[in-house]
N, C-alpha and C positions, 0 to 999 in steps of 0.2 A: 539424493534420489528425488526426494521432494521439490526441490528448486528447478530439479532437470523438467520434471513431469509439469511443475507450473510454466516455466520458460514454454515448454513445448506447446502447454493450451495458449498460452498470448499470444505465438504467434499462429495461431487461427483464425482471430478475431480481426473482424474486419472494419472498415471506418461504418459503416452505414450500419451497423449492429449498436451505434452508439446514439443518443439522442441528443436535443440539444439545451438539455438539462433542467427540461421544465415538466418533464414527467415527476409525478410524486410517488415517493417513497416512503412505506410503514416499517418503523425499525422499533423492538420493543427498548423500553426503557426499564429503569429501577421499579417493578408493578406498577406500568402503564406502558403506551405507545405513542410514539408521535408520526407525524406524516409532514415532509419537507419536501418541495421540489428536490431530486437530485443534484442538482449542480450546491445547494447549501447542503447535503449530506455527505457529498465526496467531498469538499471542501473542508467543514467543519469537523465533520466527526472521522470519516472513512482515512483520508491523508495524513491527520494528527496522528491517528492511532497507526498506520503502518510507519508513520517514522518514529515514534515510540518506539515499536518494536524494533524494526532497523538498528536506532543508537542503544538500548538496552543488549541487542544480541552482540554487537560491535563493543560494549562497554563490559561483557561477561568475556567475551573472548579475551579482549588485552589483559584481563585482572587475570585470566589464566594462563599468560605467557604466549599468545597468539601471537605473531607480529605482525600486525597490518596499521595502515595507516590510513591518515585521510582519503588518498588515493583510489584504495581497497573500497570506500565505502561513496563515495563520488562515480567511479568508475572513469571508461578511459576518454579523453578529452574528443579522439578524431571519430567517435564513433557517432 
């Protein structure tokens, strides 16, 4: 239900909602904060960490008998 509900806000989002990644951005740290243009925070920090998550959630499924494969987590080639 949660993927449904994300899927469905992405595609609301429109190109011009987007900047050109030189807005900066305050994200707190370990007790402090830093502030990056955008394009180095979805780059460095925001990407890494969702595909973290991705292969970890992909890496708990298989240990539990899931069957999926590269394919699964790639998605489909003609889309």
């Amino acid at each position: 239900e949660r993927l449904r509900k994300t899927i469905a806000h992405l595609k609301t989002l429109k190109p011009e909602q987007f900047d050109d990644g030189s807005r900066m951005v305050t994200f707190p740290t370990q007790g402090d904060s830093k502030t990056w243009p955008s394009a180095r925070y979805l780059y460095t920090r925001v990407l890494p960490n969702v595909f973290f998550h991705c292969t970890t959630t992909y890496n708990i499924l298989r240990h539990n008998g899931v069957e999926i494969g590269k394919a699964d987590f790639l998605g489909p080639l003609d889309g």
